[in-house]
LOSE-753727 format. One record per atom (N, C-alpha, C): x, z, y. Coordinates in steps of 0.001 Angstrom, whole numbers, padded with zeros to 6 digits, always signed. Each point is the difference from the previous one (the first is absolute). Layout:
N
XZY ...
END
This chain:
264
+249439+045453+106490 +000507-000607-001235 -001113-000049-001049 -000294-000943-000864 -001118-000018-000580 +000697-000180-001519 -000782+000675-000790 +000621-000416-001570 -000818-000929-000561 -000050-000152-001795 -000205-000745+000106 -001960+000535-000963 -000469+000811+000726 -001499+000772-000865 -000538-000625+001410 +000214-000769+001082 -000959+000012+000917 -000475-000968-000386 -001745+000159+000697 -000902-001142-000651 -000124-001251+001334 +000015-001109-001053 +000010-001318+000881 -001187-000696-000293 +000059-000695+001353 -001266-001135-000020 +000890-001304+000295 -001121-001256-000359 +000689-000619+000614 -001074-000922+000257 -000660-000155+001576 -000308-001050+000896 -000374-000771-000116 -001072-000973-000786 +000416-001779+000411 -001658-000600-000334 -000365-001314+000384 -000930-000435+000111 +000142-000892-001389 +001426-000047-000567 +000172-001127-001189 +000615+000456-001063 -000638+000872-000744 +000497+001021-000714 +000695-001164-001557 -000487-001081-000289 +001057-000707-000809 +000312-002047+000796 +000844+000058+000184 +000727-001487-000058 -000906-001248-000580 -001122+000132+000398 -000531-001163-001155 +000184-001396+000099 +000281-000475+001251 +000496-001552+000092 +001175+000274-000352 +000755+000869-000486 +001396-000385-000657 -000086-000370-001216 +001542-001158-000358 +000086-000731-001339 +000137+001574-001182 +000990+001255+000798 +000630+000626-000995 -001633+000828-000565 -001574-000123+000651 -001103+000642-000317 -000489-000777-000918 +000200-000885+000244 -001031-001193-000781 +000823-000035-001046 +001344-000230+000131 +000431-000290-001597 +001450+001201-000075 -000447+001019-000288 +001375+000910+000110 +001093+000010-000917 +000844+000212+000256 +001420-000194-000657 +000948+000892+000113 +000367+000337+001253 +001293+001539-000065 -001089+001051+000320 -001330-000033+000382 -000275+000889-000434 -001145+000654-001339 +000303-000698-001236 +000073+000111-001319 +000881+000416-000671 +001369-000210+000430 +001311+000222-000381 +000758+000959+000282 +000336+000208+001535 +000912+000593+000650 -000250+001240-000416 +001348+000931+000632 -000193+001574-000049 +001423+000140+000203 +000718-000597+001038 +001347+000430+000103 -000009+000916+000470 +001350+000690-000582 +000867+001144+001138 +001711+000014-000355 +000703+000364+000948 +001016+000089-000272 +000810+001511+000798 +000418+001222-000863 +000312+000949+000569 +001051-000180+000888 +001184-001124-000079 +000960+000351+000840 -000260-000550+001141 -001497-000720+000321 -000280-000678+001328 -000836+001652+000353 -000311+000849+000027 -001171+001165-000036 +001323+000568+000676 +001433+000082-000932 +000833+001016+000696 +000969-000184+001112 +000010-001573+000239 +000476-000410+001014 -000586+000444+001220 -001724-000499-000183 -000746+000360+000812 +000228+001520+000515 +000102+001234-001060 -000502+000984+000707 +001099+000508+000873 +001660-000505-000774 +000963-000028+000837 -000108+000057+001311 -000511-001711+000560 -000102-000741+001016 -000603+001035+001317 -001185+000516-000906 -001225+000616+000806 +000157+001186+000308 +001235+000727-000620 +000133+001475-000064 -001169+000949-000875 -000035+000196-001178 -001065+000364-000645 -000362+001287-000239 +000670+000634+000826 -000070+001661+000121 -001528+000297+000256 -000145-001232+001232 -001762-000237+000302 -000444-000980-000686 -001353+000179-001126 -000207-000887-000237 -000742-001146+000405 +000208-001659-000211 -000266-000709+000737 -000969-000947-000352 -000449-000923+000942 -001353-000256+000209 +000094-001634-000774 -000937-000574-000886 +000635-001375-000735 -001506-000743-000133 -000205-001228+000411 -000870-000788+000214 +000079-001203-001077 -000357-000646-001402 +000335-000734-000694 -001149-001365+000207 +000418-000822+000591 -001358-000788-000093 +000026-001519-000774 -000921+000189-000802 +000398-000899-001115 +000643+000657-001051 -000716+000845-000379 +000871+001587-000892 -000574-000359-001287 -000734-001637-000160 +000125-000323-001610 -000874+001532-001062 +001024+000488-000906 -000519+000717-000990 +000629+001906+000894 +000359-000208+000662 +000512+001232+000929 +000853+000851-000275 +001340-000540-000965 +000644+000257-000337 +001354+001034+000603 -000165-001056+001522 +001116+000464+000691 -000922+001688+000828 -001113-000665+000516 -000476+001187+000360 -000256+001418-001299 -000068-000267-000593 +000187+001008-000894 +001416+000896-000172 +000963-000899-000263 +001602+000546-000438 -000467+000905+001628 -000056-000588+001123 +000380+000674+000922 -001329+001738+000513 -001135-000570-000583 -000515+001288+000326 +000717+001289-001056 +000806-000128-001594 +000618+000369-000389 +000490+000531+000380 +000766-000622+000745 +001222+000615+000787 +000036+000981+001205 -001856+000021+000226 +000225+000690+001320 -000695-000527+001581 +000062-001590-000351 -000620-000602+001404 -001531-000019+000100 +000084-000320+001054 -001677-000246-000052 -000075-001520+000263 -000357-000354-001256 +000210-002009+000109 -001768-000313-000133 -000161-001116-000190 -001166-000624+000213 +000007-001039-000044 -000612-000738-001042 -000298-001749-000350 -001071-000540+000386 +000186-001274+000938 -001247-001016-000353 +000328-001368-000380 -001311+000019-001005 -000378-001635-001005 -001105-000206+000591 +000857-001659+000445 -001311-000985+000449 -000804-000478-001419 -000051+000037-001373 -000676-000371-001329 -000476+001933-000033 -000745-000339-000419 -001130+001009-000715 +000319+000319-001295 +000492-001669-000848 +000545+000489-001656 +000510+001678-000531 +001083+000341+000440 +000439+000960-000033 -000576+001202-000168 -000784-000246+001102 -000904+001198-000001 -001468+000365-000758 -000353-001397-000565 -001508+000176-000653 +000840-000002-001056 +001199-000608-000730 +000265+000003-001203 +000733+001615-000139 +000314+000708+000694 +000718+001370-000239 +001543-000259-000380 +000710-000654+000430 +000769-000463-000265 +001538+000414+000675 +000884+000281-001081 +001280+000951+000704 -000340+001136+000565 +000071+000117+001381 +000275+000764+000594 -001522+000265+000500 -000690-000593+000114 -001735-000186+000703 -000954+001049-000927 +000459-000170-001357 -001003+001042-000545 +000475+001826+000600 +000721+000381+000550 +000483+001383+000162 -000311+000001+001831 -000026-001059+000876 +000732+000247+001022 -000901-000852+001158 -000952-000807-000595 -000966-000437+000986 -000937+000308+000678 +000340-000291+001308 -000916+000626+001396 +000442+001278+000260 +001081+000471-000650 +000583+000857+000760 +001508-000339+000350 +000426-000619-000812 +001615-000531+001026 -000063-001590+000359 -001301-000865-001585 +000373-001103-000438 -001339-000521+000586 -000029-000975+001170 -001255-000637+000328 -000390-001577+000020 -000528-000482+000014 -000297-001619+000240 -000293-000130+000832 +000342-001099+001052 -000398-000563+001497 +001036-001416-000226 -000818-000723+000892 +000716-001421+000889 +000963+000472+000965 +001322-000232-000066 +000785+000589+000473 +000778-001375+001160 -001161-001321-000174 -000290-000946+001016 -000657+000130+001024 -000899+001098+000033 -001065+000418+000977 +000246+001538+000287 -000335+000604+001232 +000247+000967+000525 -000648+001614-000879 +001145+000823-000082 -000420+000820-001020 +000956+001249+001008 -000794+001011-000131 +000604+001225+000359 +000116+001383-000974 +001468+000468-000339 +000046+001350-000626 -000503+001183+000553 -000495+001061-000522 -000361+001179+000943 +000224+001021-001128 +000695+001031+000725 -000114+001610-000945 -000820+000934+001039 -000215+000762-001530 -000975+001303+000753 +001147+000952+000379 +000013+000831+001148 +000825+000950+000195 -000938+001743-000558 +000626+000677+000429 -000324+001219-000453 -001323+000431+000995 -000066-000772+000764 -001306+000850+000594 -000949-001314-000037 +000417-000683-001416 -001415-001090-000170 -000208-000973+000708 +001189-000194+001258 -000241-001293+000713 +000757-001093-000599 -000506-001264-000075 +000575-001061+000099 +000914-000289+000861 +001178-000321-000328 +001331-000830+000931 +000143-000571-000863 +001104-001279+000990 +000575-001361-000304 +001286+000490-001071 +000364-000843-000934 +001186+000699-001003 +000613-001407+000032 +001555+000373+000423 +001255-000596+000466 +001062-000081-001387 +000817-000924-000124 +000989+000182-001286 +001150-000443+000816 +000842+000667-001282 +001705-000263+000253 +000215-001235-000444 -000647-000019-000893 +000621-001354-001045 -001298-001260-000308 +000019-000933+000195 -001679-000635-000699 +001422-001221-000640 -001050+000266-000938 +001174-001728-001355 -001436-000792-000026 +000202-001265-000529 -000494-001299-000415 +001129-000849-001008 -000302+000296-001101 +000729-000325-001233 -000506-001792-000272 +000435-000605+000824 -000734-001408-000663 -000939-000102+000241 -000668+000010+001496 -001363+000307+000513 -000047-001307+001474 +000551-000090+000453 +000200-000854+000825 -000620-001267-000194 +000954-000565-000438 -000589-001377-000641 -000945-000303-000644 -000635+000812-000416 -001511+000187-000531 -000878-000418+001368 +000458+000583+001781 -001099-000695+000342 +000168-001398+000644 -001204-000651+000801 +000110-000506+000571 +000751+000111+001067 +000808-001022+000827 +000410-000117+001678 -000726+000660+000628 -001555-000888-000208 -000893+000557+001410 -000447+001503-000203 +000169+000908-001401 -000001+001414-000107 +001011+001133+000630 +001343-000560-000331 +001189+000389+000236 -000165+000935+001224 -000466-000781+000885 -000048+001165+001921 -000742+001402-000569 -001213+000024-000382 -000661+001218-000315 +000821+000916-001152 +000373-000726-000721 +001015+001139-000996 +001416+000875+000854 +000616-001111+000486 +000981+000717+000794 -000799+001146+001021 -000952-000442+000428 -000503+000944+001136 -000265+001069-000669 -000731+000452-001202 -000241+001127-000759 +001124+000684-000365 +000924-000740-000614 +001178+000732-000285 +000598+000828+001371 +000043-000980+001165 +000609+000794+001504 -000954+001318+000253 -001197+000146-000478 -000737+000985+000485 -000032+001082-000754 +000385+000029-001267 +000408+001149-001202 +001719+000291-000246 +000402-000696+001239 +001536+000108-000362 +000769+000691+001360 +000370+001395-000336 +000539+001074+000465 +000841-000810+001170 +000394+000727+001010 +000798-001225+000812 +001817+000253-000804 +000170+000556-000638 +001224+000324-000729 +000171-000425-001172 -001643-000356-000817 +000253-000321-001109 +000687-001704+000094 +000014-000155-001442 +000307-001514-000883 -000783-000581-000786 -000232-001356+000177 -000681-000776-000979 +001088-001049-000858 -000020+000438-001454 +000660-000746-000740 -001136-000568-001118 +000626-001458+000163 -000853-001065-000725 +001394-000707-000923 -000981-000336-001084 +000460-001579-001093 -000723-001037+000616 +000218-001462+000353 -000932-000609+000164 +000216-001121-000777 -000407-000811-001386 +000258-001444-000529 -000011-000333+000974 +001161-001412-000558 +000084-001558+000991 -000327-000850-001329 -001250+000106-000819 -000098-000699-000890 -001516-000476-000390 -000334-001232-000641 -001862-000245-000033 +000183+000392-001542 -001617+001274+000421 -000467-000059-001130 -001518-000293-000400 -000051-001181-001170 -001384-000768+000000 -000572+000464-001082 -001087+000239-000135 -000845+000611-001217 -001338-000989-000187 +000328-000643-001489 -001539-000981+000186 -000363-000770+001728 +000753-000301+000039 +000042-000780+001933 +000182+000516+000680 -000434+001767+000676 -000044+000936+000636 +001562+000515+000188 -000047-000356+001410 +001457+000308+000767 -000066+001731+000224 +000643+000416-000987 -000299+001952+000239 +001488+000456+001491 +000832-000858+000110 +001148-000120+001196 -000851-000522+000991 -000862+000499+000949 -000546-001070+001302 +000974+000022+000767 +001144+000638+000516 +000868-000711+001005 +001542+000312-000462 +000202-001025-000493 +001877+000116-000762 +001284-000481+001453 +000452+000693+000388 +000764-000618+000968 +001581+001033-000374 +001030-000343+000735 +001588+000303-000131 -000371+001387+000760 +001521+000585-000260 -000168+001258+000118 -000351+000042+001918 +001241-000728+000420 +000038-000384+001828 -001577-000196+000275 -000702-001098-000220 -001509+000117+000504 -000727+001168-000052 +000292+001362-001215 -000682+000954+000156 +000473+000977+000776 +001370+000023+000451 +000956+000629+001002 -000543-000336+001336 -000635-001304+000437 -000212-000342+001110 -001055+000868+000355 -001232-000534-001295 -001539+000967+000513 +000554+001352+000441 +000537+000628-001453 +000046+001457+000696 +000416+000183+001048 +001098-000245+000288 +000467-000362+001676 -000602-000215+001097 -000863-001311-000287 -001105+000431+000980 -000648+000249+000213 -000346+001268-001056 -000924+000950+000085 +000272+001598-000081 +001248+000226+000684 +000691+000988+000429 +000327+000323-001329 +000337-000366-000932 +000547+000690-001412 +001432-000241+000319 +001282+000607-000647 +001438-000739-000015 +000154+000287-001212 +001150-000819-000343 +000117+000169-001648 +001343+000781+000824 +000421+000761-001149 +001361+000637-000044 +000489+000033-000904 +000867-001306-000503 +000839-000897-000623 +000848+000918-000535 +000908+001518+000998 +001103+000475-000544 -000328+001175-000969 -001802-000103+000276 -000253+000903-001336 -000140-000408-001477 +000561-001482-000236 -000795-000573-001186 +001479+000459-001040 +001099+000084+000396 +001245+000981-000931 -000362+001170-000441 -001001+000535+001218 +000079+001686-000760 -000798-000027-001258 -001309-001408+000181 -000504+000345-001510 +000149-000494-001101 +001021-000994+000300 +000893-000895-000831 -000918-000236-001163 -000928-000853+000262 -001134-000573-000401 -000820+000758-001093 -000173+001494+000165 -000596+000969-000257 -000888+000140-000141 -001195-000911-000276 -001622+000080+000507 -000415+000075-000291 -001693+000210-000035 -001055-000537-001023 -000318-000503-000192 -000319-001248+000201 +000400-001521-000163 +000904-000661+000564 +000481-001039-000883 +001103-001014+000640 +000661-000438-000995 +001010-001185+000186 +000438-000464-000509 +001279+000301-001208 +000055+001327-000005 +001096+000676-000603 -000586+000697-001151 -000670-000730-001001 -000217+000629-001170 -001941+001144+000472 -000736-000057+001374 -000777-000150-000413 -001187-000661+000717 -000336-001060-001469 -000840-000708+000172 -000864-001063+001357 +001533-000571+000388 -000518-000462+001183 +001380-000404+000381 +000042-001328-000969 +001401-000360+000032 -000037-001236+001705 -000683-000703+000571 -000381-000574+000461 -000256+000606+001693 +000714+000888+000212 -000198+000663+001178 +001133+000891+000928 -000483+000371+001006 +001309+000751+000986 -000848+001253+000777 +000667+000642+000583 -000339+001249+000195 -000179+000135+001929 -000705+000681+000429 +000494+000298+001179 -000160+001392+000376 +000627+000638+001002 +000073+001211+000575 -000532-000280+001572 -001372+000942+000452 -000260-000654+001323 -000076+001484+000639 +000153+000544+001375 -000127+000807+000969 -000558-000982+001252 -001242+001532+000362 -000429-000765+001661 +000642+000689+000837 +000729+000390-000537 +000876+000766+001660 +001340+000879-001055 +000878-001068+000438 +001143-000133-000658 +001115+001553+000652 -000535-000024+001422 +000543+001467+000109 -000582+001366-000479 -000927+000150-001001 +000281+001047-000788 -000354-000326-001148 +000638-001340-000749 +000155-000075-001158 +000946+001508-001036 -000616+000030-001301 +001065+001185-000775 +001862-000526+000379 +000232+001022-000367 +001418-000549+000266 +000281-000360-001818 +000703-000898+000337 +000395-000516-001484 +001246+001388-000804 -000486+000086-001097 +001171+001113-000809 +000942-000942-000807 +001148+000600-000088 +001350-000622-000768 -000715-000302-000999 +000650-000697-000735 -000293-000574-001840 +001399+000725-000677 -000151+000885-000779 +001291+000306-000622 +000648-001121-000891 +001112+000318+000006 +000533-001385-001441 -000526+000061-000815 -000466+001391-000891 -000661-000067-001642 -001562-001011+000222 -000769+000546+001039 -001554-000536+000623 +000369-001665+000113 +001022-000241+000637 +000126-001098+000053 +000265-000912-001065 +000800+000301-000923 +000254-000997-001455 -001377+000496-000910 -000833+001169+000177 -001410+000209-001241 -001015-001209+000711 +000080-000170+001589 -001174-001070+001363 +000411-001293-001475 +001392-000299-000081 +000426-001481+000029 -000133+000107-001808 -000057+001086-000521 +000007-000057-001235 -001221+000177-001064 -000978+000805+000673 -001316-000061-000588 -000813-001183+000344 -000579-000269-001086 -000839-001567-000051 +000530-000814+000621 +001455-000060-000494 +000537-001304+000326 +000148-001228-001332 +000215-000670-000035 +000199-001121-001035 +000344+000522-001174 +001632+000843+000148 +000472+000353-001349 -000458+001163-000339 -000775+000494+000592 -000583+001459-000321 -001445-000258-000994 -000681-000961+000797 -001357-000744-000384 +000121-000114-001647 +001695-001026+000006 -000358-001008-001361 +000504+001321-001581 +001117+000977+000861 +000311+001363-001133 -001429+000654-000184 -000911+000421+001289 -001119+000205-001018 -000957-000787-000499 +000000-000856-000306 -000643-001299-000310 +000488+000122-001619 +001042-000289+000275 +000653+000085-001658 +000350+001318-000430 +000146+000951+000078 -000303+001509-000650 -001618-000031-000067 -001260-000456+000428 -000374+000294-000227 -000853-000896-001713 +000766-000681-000003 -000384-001093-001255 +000322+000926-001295 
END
């Protein structure tokens, strides 16, 4: 069991994204820094958190989410394909870089590694890896190598939950969305690329996330839940009734516009 003081490396020949639009002209990651606690407590639910568990953020923006969660106990870990973040000290980057918070092309082949106690290098596996609105950022012809990284840092038990826009976004000409497609076309790839979505988990988080369309910032998008080996996915936990009306009631519309106007 590893906490979360062990020291990480992380691998790669392309330590920033530079043919990407989001390097050249950055945008969520100038901005971003989500987190949302009741997606953190769903999670630890899910995972059983007695042990604490292993969290992969890629596309972790200002490292927001990885933060709430080393808080809490996990041993999480962000990578940004933009550099911004990190030369500007920014959010979460001034306290936490190169040791949880790293930069790499997360289009090209990149490997995690922790030191164990007798100083060797091993491969480091997660329960959980998210992509908050990261997808569509790449290209088609990138897409195979990202999924493949994710399959190789992803526990055979763990889950990958994603936001992905179905929407173009253009900046001064620059298409920062390189591949916008319906939710089904991205169901297919994963599919055939041994991912499954598991559809009957998207109630338990009753749109709970860190990004998405429910109040945050990423109105323009849908979520997925993926396992590579659906027989030892977590087992899903009940939603109590109270959990269930705070899921449908925080950052929802009428919640949004009461603090909107209290706060005038």
């Amino acid at each position: 069991m590893l906490d979360n003081n062990v020291k990480v490396k992380v691998l790669t020949k392309h330590p920033v994204a530079i043919d990407s639009p989001d390097h050249k002209m950055p945008q969520g990651t100038m901005r971003d820094n989500s987190k949302n606690i009741r997606f953190n407590k769903k999670i630890y639910s899910l995972f059983n958190f007695t042990n604490p568990i292993k969290i992969l953020d890629l596309g972790c923006s200002g490292g927001g989410f990885v933060k709430q969660s080393l808080d809490d106990g996990s041993l999480a870990i962000g990578l940004e394909g933009s550099d911004y973040s990190k030369k500007e000290k920014r959010a979460e980057w001034a306290t936490l870089s190169d040791k949880y918070l790293f930069t790499a092309d997360i289009s090209k082949d990149f490997t995690i590694k922790y030191i164990d106690k007798e100083d060797q290098e091993k491969d480091l596996q997660f329960d959980l890896i998210t992509l908050w609105d990261v997808f569509e950022h790449l290209s088609e012809k990138d897409l195979p190598q990202l999924i493949d990284n994710i399959k190789k840092h992803l526990l055979p038990s763990g889950l990958v939950i994603a936001s992905i826009s179905f929407s173009e976004v253009i900046i001064n000409g620059v298409h920062l969305h390189q591949t916008v497609k319906e939710k089904k076309w991205w169901l297919e790839l994963f599919g055939s690329n041994g991912l499954k979505h598991l559809k009957e988990y998207e109630n338990y988080f009753n749109n709970q996330y860190i990004r998405g369309p429910k109040g945050n910032n990423a109105p323009f998008s849908f979520h997925v839940i993926l396992s590579k080996n659906i027989s030892l996915k977590p087992k899903k936990p009940k939603v109590s009734l109270k959990d269930y009306f705070l899921d449908h009631w925080i950052s929802s519309k009428v919640q949004r516009k009461i603090k909107s106007f209290l706060k005038k």
